[in-house]
C-alpha positions in Angstrom: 185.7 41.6 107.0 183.9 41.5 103.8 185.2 40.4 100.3 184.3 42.4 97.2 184.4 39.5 94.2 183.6 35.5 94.7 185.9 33.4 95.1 186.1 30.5 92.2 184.4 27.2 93.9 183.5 29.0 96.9 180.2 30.1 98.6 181.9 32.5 100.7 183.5 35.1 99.7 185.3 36.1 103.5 186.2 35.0 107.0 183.6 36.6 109.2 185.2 37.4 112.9 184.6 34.4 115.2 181.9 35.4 117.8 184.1 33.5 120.5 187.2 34.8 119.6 188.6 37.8 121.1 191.4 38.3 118.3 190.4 38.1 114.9 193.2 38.5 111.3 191.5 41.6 109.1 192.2 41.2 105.4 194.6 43.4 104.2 194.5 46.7 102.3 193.6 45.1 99.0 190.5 43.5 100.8 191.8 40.2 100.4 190.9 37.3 102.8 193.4 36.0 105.1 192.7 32.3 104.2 193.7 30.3 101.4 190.6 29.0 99.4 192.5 25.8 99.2 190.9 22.7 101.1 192.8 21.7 104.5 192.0 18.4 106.5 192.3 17.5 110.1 192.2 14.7 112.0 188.7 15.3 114.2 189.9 13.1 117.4 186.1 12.9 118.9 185.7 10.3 121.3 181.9 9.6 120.1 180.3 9.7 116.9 176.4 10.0 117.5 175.3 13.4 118.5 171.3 13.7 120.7 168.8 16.4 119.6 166.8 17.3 121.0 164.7 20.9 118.9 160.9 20.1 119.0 160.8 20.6 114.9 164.0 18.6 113.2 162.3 15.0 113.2 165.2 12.9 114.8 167.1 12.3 118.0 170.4 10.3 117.2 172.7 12.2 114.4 176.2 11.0 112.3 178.5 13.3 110.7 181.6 12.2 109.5 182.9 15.2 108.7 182.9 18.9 110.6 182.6 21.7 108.2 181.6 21.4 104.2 183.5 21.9 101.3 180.1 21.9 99.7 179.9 25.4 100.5 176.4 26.5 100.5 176.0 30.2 100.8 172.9 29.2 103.3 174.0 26.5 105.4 172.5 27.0 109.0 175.5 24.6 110.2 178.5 27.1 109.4 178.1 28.7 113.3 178.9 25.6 114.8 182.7 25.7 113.4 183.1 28.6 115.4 183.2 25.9 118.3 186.5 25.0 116.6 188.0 28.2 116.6 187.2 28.6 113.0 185.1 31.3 111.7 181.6 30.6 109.8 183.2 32.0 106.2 185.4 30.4 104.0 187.1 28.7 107.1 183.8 26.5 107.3 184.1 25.0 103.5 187.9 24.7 103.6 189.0 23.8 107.1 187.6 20.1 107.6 187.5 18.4 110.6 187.5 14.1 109.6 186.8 11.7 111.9 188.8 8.5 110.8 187.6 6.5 112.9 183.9 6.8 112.5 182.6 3.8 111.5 184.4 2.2 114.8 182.6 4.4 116.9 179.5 3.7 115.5 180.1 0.1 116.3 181.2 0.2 120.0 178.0 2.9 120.6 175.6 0.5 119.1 177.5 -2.7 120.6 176.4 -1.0 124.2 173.9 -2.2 125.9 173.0 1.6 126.8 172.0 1.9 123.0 168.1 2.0 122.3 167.5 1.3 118.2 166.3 4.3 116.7 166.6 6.0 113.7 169.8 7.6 112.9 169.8 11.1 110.7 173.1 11.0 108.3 174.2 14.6 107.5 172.0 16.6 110.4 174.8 19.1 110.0 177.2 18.5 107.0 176.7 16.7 104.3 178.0 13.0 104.5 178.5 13.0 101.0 181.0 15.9 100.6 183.8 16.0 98.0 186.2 14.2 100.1 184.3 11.1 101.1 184.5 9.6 97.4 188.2 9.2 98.7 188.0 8.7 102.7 184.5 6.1 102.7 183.9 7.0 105.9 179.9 7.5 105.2 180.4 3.9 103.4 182.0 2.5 106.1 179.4 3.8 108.8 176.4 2.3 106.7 178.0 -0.6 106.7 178.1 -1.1 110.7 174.1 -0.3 110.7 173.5 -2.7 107.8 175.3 -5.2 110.1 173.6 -3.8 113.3 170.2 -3.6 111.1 169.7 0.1 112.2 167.7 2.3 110.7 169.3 5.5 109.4 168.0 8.2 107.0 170.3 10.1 104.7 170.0 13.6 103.3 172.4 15.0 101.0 172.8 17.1 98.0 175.2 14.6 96.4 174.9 12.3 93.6 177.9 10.3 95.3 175.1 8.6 97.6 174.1 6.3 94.4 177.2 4.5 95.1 176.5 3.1 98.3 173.2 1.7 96.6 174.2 -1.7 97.4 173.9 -0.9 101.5 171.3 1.3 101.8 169.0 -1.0 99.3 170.0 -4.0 101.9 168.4 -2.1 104.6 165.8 -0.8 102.7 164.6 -4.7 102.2 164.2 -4.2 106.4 162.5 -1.3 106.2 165.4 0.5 107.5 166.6 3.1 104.8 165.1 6.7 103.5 167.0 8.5 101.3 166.4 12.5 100.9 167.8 14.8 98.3 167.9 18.4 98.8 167.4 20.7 95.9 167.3 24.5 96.1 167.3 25.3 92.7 166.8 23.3 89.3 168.5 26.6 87.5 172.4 25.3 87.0 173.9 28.6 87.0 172.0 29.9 90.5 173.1 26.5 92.3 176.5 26.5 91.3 176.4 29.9 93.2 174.5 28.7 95.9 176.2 25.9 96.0 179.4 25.7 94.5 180.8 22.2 94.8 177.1 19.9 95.5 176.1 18.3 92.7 173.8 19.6 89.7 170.2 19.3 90.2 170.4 17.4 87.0 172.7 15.0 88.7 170.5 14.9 92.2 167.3 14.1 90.2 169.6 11.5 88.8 170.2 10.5 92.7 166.6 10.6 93.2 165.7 8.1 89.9 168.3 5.5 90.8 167.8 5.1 94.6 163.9 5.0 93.5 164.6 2.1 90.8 166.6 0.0 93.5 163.6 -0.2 95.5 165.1 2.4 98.6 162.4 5.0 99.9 163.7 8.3 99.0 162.1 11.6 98.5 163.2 15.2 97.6 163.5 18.5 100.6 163.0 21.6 98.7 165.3 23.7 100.8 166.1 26.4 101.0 162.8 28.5 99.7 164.6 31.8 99.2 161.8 34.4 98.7 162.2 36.3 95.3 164.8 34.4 94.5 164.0 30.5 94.5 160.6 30.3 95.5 159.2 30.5 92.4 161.2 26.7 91.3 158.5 24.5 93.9 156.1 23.5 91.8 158.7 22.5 88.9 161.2 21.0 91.6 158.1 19.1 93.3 157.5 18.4 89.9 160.4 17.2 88.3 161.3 15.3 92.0 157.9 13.2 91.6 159.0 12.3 88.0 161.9 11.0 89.0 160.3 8.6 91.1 160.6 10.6 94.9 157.9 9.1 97.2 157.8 12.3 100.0 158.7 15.8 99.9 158.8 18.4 102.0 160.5 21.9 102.6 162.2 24.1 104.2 162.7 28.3 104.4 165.8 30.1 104.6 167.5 30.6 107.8 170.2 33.0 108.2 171.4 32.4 112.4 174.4 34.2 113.7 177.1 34.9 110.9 175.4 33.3 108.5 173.1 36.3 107.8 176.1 38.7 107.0 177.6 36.0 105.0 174.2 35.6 102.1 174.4 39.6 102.5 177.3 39.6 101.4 176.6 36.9 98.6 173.5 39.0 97.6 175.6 42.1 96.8 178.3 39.5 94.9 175.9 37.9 93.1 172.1 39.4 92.9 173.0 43.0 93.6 169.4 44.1 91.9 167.6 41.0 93.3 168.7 42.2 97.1 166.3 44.7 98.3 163.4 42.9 97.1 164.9 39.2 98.2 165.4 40.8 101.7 162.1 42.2 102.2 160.8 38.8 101.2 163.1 37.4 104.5 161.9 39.6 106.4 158.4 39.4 105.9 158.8 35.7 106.4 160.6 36.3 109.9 159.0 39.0 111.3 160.1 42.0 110.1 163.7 40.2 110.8 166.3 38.4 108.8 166.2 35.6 111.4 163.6 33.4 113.7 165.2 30.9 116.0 161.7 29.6 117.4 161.3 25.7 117.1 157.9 26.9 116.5 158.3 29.1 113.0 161.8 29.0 111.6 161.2 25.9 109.4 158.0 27.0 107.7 158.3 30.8 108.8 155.1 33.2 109.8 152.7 35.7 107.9 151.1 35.7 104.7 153.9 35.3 102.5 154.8 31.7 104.3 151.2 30.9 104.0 151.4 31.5 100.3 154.6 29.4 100.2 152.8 26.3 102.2 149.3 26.9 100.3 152.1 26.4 96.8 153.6 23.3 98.3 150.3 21.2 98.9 149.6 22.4 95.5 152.2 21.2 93.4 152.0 18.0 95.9 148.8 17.6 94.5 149.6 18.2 91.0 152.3 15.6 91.4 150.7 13.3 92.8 152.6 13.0 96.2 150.4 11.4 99.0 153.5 12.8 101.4 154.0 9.9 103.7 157.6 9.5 105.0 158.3 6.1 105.5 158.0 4.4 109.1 161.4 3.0 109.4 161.5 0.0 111.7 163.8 -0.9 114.6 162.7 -4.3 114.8 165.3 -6.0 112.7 167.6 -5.0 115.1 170.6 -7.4 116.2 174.1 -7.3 117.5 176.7 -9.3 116.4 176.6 -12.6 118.5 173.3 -11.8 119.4 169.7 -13.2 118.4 166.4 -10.5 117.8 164.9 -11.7 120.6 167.4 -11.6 123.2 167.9 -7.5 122.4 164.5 -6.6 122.4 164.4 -8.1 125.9 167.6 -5.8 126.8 
């Protein structure tokens, strides 16, 4: 199925057929989509809340997400294949179908009230962004950074939300344990190409605003310029880097486009909606990045890509690190604040 205009507050612009699914709903003779662009919850009834990576190139082992699926709706997002684990498809389904898990934050406690649970750092947002929309309503990010405050555990937040200011109180708490990063992702400091990128994250404006007050309360936080889109955003690093440094980030770091599964149909289909002239030459640029392909799963290339064109890209990113004045060093969050409730230091470290 493919959509022919964009839909207002929407990355997508159509429901992809679910690879899973045998049966899939066309759109109808009008080439309209058979879902509503309105936003539908559901109650996610998980019986665990921390997720184990274990890719050679992400950075993290133990992951929260509060929330399956993204009303964000980035265009990009490498994370809308998994809802078609839920039956969903990867398109519009992924930004408007949301799966909440009410009771995260209790999870969180009982899994790091076991005596199974080794302190590490915890990645908020691996998938979906904690800071979506809907959680300036639910707290459900609040309420889980609450339990590691308690716990003392060290998490790291990424997020393309201004809405992660509010919780400066918690995350500047564990910061004074060395337990707190925060990192803002910004893909584009042009207004107009995020909103289409991105239709319902925050400004850039508003994310360097992110970036200035989580800097000012003392919390380490730095800015991941992601995605580089070749022809299209590449161009932005130096200012981005720039701008991010200004604001008071500490570390940055990047990341190229990825386009796995139905993804890659999905920023096609963007591309025509949106950069119609841009296309050829922005796909070329993919592809010369991947291969020859619009896609590299290995853990050893897909982040940074391969050829001379990545090489550029890298060779521009120490650059403008350079320019900014950005050593690079992400902070060494600590585990050994650790405590449970009831508990000493001591007595857990010997567990």
């Amino acid at each position: 199925m493919t959509g022919s205009d964009p839909i207002k507050g929407r990355g997508a612009a159509s429901n992809p057929a679910n690879r899973f699914e045998a049966l899939h709903l066309e759109s109808d003779s009008d080439g309209n989509a058979p879902c509503s662009a309105k936003t539908v919850f559901f109650r996610d009834q998980s019986a665990s809340i921390l997720s184990f990576n274990n890719s050679p190139d992400v950075g993290f082992d133990a992951a929260v997400n509060p929330f399956r699926g993204c009303e964000h709706g980035c265009i990009y997002c490498y994370a809308r294949p998994l809802h078609e684990y839920l039956g969903f498809s990867s398109g519009l389904d992924f930004e408007t179908r949301i799966m909440v898990k009410e009771d995260v934050d209790k999870l969180l406690r009982r899994e790091l009230s076991s005596s199974k649970w080794v302190p590490q750092v915890i990645s908020f947002s691996s998938a979906t962004d904690c800071y979506q929309p809907v959680e300036r309503r639910l707290l459900l990010t609040r309420r889980c950074l609450q339990v590691a405050a308690e716990f003392r555990n060290p998490i790291c937040i990424t997020t393309k939300s201004h809405l992660v200011t509010r919780d400066i109180d918690v995350i500047s708490e564990m910061a004074s344990f060395n337990a707190a990063a925060v990192c803002i992702s910004i893909t584009s400091l042009i207004p107009e190409l995020a909103r289409k990128l991105e239709p319902r994250a925050s400004l850039p404006s508003q994310r360097l605003k992110a970036v200035e007050s989580l800097s000012k309360a003392g919390i380490p936080v730095g800015v991941l310029v992601a995605p580089v889109i070749p022809a299209l955003t590449d161009h932005e690093m130096i200012n981005i880097i720039s701008m991010a440094a200004q604001a008071g980030a500490s570390f940055v770091s990047y990341e190229v486009l990825r386009l796995p599964y139905a993804v890659k149909d999905l920023f096609l289909e963007w591309l025509q909606i949106h950069e119609p002239l841009k296309k050829e030459k922005i796909l070329s640029g993919i592809q010369t990045i991947r291969g020859g392909k619009l896609n590299d799963s290995d853990f050893r290339t897909r982040m940074r890509g391969e050829g001379k064109l990545a090489d550029q890209i890298e060779q521009i990113f120490h650059i403008a690190c350079h320019k900014a004045g950005i050593k690079n060093n992400f902070p060494s969050l600590s585990t050994s604040h650790f405590r449970r409730p009831g508990g000493t230091q001591m007595d857990l470290h010997l567990q």
